[in-house]
C-alpha positions in Angstrom: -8.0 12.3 10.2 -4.3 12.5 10.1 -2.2 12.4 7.0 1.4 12.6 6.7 3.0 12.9 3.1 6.6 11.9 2.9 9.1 13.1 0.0 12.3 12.8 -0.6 15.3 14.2 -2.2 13.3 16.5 -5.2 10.8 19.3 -5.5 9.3 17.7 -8.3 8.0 14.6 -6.5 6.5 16.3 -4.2 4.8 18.5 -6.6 3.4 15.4 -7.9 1.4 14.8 -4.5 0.7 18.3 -4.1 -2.8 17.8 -5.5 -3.8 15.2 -3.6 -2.4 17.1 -0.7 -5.1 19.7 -1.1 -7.8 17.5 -1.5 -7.5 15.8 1.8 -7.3 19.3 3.1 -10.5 20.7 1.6 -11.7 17.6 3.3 -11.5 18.4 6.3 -8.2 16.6 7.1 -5.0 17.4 8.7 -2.2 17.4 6.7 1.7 17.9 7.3 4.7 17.2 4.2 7.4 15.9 6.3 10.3 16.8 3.3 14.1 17.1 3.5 15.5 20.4 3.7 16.2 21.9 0.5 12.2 20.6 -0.4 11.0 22.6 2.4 10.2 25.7 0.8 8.2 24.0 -2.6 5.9 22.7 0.1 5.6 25.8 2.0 5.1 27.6 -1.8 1.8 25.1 -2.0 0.2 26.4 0.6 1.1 23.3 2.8 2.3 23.1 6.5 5.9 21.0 6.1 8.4 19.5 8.3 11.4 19.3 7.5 13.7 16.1 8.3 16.6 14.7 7.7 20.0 16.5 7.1 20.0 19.0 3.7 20.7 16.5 0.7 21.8 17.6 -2.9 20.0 14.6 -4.9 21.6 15.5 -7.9 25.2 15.5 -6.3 24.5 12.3 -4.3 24.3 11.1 -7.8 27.3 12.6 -9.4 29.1 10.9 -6.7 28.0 7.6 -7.3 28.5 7.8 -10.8 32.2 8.9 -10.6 33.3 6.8 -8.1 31.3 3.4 -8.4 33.1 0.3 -9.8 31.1 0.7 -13.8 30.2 -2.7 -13.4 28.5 -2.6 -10.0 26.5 0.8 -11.6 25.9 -1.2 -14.3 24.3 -4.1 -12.3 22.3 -0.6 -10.7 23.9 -1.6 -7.4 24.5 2.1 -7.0 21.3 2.8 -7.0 20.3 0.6 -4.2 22.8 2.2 -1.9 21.9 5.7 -3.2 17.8 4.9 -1.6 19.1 3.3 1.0 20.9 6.1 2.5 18.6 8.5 1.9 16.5 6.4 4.1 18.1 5.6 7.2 18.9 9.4 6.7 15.8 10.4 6.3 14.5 7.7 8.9 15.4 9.2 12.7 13.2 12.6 12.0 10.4 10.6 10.1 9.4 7.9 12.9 10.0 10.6 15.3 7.6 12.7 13.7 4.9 10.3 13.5 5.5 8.8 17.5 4.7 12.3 17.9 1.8 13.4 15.8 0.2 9.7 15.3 -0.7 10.2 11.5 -4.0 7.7 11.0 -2.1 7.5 6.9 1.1 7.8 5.3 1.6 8.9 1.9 5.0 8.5 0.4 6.9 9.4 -2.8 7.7 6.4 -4.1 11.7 6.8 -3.5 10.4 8.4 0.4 11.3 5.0 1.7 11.9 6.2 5.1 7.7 6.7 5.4 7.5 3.0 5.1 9.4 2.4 8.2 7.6 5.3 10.6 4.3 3.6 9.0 5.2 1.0 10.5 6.7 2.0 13.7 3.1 3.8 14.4 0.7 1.3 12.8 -0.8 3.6 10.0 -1.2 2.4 6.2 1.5 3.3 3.7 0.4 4.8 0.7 2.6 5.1 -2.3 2.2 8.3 -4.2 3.4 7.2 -8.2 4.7 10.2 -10.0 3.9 8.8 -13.8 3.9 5.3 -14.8 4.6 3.6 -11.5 7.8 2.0 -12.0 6.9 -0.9 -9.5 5.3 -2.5 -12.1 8.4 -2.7 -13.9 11.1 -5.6 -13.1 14.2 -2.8 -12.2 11.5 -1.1 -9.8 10.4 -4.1 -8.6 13.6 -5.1 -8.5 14.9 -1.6 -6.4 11.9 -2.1 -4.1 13.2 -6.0 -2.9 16.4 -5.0 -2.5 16.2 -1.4 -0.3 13.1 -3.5 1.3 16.0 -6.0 2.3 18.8 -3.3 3.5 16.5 -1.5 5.8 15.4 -4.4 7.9 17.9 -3.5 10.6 16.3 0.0 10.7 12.6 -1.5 10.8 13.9 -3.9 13.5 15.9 -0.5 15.2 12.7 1.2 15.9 11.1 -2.4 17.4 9.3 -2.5 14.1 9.0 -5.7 11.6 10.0 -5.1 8.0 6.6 -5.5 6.1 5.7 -7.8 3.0 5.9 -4.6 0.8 6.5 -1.0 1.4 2.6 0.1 1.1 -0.7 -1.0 0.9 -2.1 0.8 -1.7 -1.1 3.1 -4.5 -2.4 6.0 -6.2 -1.6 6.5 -9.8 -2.3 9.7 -11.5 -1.6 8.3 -15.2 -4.5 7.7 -17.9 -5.1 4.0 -19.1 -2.6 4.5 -22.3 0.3 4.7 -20.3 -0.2 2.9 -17.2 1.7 0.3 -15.9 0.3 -2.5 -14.1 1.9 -2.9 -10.5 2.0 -5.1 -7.6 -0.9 -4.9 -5.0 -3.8 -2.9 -5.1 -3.8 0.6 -6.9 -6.6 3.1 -7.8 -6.6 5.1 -10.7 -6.8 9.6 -10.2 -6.9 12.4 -12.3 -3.6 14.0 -12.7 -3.9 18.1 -12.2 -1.2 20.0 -13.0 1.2 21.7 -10.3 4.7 22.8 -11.3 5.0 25.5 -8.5 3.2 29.4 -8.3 4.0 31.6 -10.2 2.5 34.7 -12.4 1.1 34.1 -15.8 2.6 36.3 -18.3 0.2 38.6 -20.7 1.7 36.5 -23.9 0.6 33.6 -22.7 -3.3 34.2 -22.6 -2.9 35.7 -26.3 -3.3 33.3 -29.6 0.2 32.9 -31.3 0.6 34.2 -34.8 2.8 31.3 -35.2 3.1 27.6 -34.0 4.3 28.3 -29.9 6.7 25.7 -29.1 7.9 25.2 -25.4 11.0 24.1 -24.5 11.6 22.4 -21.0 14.5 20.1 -19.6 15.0 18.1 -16.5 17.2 20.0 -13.9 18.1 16.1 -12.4 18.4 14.9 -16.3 20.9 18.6 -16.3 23.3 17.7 -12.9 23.0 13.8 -12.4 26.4 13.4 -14.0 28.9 15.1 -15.2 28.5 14.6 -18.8 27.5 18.0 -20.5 26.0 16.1 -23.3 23.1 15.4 -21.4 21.9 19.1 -21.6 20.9 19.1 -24.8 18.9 22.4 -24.6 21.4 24.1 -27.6 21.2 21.8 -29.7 17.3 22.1 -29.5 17.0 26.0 -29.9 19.7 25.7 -33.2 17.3 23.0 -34.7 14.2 25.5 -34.0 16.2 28.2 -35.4 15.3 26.9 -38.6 11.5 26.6 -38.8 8.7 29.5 -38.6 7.9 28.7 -34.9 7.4 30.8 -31.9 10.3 29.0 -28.9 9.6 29.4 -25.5 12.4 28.1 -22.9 10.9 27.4 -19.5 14.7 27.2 -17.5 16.1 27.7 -14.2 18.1 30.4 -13.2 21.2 27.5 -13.5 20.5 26.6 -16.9 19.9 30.2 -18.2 23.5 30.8 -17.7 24.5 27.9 -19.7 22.3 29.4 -22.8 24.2 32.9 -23.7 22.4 35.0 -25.7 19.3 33.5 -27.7 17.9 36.0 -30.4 14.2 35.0 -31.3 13.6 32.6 -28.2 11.3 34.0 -25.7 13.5 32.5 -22.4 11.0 32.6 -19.1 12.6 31.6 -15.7 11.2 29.8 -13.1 7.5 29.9 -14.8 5.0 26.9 -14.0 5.2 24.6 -17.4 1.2 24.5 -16.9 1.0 28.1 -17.1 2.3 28.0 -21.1 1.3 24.8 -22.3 -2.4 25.2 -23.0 -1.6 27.6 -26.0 1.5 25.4 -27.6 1.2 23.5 -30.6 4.6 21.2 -28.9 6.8 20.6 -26.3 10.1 19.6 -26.5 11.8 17.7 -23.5 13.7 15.0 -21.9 11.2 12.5 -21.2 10.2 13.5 -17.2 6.9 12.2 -16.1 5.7 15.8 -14.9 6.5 16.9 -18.5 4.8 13.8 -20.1 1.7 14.4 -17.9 1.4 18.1 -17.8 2.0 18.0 -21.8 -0.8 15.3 -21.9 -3.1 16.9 -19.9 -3.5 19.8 -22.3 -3.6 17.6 -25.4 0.0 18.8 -26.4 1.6 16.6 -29.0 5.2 15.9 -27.7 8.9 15.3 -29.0 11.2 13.5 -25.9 14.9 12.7 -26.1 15.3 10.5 -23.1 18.4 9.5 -20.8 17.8 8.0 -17.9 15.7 4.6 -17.5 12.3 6.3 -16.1 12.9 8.8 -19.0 13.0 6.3 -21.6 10.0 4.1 -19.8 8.0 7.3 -20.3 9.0 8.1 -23.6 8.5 4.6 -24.5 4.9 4.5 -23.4 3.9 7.9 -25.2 5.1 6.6 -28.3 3.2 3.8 -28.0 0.6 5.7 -27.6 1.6 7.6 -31.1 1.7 10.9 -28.4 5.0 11.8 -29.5 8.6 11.4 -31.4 10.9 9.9 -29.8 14.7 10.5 -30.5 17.1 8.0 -29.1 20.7 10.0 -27.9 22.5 8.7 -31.2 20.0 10.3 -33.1 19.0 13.4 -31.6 20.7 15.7 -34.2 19.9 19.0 -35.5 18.6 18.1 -38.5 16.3 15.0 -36.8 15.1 17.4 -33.9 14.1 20.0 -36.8 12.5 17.3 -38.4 10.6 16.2 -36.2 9.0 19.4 -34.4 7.6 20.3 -38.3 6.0 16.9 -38.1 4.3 17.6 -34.6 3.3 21.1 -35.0 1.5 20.2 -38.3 -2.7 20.9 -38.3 -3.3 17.5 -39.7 -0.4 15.5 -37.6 -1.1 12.1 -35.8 0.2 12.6 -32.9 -2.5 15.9 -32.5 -5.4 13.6 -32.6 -3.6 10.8 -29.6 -2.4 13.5 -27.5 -6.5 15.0 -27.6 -7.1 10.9 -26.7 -4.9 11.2 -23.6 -6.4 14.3 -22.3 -9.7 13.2 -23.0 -8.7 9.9 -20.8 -7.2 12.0 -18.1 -10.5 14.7 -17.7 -12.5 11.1 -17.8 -10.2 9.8 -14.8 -12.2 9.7 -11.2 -11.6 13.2 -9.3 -9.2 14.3 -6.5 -12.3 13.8 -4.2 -13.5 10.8 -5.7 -9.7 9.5 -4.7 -10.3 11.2 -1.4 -13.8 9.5 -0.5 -12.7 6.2 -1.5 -9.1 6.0 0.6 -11.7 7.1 4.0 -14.2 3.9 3.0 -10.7 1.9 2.7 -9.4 2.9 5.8 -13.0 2.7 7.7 -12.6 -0.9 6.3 -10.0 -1.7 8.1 -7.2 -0.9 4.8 -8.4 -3.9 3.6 -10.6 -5.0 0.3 -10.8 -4.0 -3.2 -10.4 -0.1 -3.3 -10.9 0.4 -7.1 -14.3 -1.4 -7.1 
């Protein structure tokens, strides 16, 4: 069998599907990442065959430019937004269906934003499969919302391509989050364990050694660091000056970007580039911005969490994992020193609550059917005709 996985814009959502990638490979399948550009060489760094398509695309800058020059009320209304996905698409759109007329893919698997994989799909004949990286924001009303309206837009490219627009962008979706903080979304959906990926890389000798105090890892968003242009939204300082204050080992997990917004940071052990999975197993926190490869990674390891969210899917996240009692949660207004100080002490005590919930999420996730299990089950589906109850 045949399975193209589509991404779009972002290493990181296509670090999500990497897993899954693998397993239909160790299946026996054949697999190729069709991927924009600039994503071409996180694919190639898993060990996957790529494609690339599409012209180069800075995400982030896409963003920036939306956000500076949009009328504030049409952002507001998220109109923005639509634009932003639709553009990517019929961008992305020309190499895609191309790609599949010429390789015939038997299933497509797309990042959720990949929107471009719906219409080669399509064009071709072969089930859509929507990849959700965290909570699966279809199941909310802005990403249902986001999905009607693109779904709307691209109907001239469907129709371009001698293709009919589709009821819904896929048939099926695959969501990697533990019952605590899924989301409930449109159409069928069957539930997989999340693993870990956040790149290769090397461990270092520290990290396979016991702390002699509380190890607390500090990570941030490079999208949550460059979407706009508001520095405020970086709130790495901030952090490290609250941690300054309390008898904790910090370790800052950055890229090369961000190190050189830091300056010089006496007692924090700064790595660059290093695979968040490769420190969190021996950390007593983690400090970040609410990103659902944080969330999940963090949650996968039992790690007790503090986020300070920004951006809607941030703040879905965050919201979620509190709910939970997985976390703090501080709200921009509030994240202060003296709060974010506060509020590490709590997580990194012995006895702390949200210890024991973030042990109930990884307990939830190791109890979650396999990659294989997810593998076995999508073949029966599609032997079936792509039809039928897949989680049964």
């Amino acid at each position: 069998m045949r399975v193209l996985f589509t991404t779009a814009a972002w290493p990181s959502h296509y670090m999500f599907m990497a897993p899954l990638a693998w397993a239909f490979r160790a299946a026996g399948h054949e697999v190729r990442v069709a991927a924009q550009p600039h994503v071409v060489e996180t694919v190639l760094a898993s060990g996957m065959t790529a494609v690339p398509v599409g012209p180069d695309l800075d995400f982030a800058r896409l963003h920036r430019k939306f956000v500076a020059e949009t009328d504030p009320a049409l952002y507001r209304t998220r109109d923005a937004i639509i634009t932003i996905f639709h553009r990517v698409a019929e961008m992305m759109a020309p190499d895609v269906v191309a790609l599949a007329d010429a390789w015939r893919p038997d299933l497509v698997v797309r990042d959720p934003v990949a929107f471009a994989a719906s219409v080669a799909g399509q064009v071709v004949g072969a089930p859509v499969v929507r990849h959700a990286w965290g909570p699966d924001l279809y199941g909310t009303d802005p990403g249902k919302w986001l999905a009607h309206h693109v779904l709307e837009r691209l109907g001239p490219t469907y129709a371009l391509y001698g293709a009919e627009a589709p009821g819904a962008f896929d048939r099926l979706a695959v969501d990697p989050t533990p019952p605590s903080l899924r989301i409930t979304a449109p159409g069928p959906s069957l539930p997989m364990e999340y693993v870990p990926y956040n790149g290769p890389g090397t461990v270092p000798s520290w990290a396979l050694e016991r702390p002699e105090r509380p190890r607390v890892c500090i990570t941030w968003g490079t999208f949550t660091s460059t979407a706009t242009d508001q520095p405020e939204m970086f709130l790495v300082p901030k952090i490290l000056d609250a941690l300054a204050g309390l008898d904790v080992e910090p370790v800052l997990a950055v890229t090369a970007a961000e190190r050189e917004l830091l300056g010089d940071r006496p007692g924090v052990r700064i790595v660059q580039d290093l695979p968040i999975h490769t420190v969190l197993p021996g950390c007593s926190a983690v400090v970040h911005h609410g990103g659902a490869t944080t969330v999940l990674s963090a949650a996968r390891f039992g790690v007790p969490q503090l986020t300070m969210p920004h951006l809607f899917e941030q703040r879905l996240n965050s919201d979620l994992l509190e709910a939970a009692g997985a976390c703090v949660q501080l709200t921009a207004e509030h994240a202060d020193v003296p709060a974010i100080r506060s509020a590490v002490a709590e997580l990194v005590r012995p006895d702390a609550p949200q210890l024991a919930a973030s042990r109930g999420l990884r307990e939830e996730i190791l109890a979650m059917p396999p990659l294989a299990s997810a593998v076995d089950r999508i073949e029966a589906w599609l032997r079936d005709g792509a039809a039928g109850d897949i989680t049964g």
